[in-house]
C-alpha positions in Angstrom: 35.5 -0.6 174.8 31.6 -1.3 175.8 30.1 -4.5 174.6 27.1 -4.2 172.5 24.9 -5.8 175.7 26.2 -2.9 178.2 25.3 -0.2 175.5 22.2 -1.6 174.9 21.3 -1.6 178.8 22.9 1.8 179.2 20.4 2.9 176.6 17.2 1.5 178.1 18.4 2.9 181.2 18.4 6.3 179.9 15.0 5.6 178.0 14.1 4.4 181.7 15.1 7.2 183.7 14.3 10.1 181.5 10.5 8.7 180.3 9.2 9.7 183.6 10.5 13.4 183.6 8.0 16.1 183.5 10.0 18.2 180.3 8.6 17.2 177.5 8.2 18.4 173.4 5.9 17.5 171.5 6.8 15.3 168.4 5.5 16.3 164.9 4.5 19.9 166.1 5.9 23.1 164.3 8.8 25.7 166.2 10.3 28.3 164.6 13.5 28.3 164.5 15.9 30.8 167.0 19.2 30.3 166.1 20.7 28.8 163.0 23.9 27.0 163.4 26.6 25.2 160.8 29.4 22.4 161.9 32.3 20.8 160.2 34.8 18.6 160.6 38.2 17.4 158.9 40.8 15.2 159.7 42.6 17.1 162.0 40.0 19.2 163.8 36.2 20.5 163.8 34.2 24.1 163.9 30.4 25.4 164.6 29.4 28.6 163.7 25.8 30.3 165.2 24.4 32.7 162.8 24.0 36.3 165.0 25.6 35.5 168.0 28.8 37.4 169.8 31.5 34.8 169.8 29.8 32.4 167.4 32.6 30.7 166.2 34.2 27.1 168.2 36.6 25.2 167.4 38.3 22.1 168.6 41.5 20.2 167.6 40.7 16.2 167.0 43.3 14.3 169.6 45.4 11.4 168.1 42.1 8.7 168.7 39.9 11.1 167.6 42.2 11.5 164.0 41.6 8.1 163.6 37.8 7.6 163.7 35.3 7.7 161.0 34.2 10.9 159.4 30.6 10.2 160.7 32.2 10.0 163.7 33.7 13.9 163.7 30.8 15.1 161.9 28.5 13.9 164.8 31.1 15.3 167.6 31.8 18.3 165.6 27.4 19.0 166.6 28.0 17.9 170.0 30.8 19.9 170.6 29.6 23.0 169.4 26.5 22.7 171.4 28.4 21.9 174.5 30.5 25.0 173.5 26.8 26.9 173.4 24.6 25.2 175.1 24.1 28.1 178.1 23.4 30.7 175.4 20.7 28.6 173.3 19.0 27.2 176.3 15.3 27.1 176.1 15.4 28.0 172.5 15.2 26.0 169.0 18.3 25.5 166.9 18.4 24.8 163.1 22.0 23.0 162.8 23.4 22.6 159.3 25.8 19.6 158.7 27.1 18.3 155.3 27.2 15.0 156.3 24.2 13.0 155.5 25.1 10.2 157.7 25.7 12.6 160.6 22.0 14.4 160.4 20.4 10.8 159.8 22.1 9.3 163.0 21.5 12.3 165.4 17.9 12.5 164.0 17.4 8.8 163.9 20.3 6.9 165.8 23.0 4.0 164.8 23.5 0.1 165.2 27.4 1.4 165.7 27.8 1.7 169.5 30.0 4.9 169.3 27.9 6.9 167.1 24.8 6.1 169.0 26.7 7.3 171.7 27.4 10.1 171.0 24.0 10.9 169.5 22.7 9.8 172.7 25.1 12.5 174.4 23.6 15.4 172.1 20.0 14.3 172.5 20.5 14.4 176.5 22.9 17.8 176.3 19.8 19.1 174.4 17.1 17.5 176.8 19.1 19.3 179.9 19.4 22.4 178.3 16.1 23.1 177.1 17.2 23.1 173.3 15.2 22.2 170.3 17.6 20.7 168.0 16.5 20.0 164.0 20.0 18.9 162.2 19.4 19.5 158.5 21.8 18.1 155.6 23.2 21.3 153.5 25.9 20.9 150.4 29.2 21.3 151.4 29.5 24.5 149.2 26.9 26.0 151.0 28.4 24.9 154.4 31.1 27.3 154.2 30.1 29.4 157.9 31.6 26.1 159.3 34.2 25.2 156.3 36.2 28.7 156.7 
C-alpha cells in the first residue's frame, strides 16, 4: 500500500511533469459533446456502454480484491475501464459519460482525500489527457442508467 506522503509526491509529480506540455483545454469553455457513454458497476463485475458506436458494449469481471472495495471504488474503475476499453476510438473527441453514482462523478470531476480513488481518478484524467479525450462525467438516476445496468 502507498503512504499518504508517496501519493502526495506522486501527484505533484504528475502536476509537475504534465504543466509544461503543450496540449492543453481550456477550462470553463463550451464543447459539444461527440459521444455519449453510460457505466455501471455491481458487486461482482462492471459495464460501459457508448451510444452509436460498433461494439459499444465492455464489460469486466471485478477479481476477488476488487469484490471487496468500495462501490465508489467500482463505479470510478467501471469509467476508467471502459475508456481504456475505448479510448483509441474516442480520441480527439468529447465524451459525455453517465454514472449513477454521485460520489463517482464528484471524485473524477473534483478528486478524493482517499488515496485509491484519487488514484484512480488520476489514472482517467491522464488516460484522457493522452488520448485527446474531453471527458464531462454527469450523475443520471439509476433508472435512467439502464444502457449500462442491462
Amino acid at each position: 500500500m502507498i503512504s499518504h506522503g508517496h501519493a502526495r509526491l506522486e501527484e505533484l509529480q504528475f502536476w509537475f511533469s504534465n504543466l509544461r506540455c503543450r496540449h492543453y483545454r481550456k477550462l470553463g469553455s463550451y464543447e459539444p459533446m461527440h459521444m455519449i457513454a453510460y457505466s455501471d458497476a455491481s458487486n461482482f463485475a462492471a459495464a460501459s456502454f457508448i451510444v452509436n458506436c460498433k461494439n459499444n458494449v465492455h464489460r469486466s469481471i471485478w477479481s476477488e480484491i476488487e469484490q471487496i472495495q468500495s462501490s465508489t471504488f467500482r463505479e470510478i474503475r467501471a469509467v476508467h475501464f471502459g475508456l481504456r476499453a475505448y479510448a483509441k476510438f474516442l480520441e480527439g473527441k468529447s465524451v459525455k459519460w453517465l454514472s449513477d453514482s454521485q460520489s463517482c462523478v464528484h471524485i473524477i470531476q473534483a478528486g478524493s482525500s482517499k488515496p485509491e480513488l484519487q488514484r484512480e481518478a488520476m489514472d482517467i484524467f491522464q488516460l484522457c489527457f493522452d488520448h485527446n479525450i474531453g471527458l464531462r462525467v454527469d450523475w443520471i438516476p439509476r433508472d435512467l442508467n439502464q444502457p449500462a445496468d442491462t
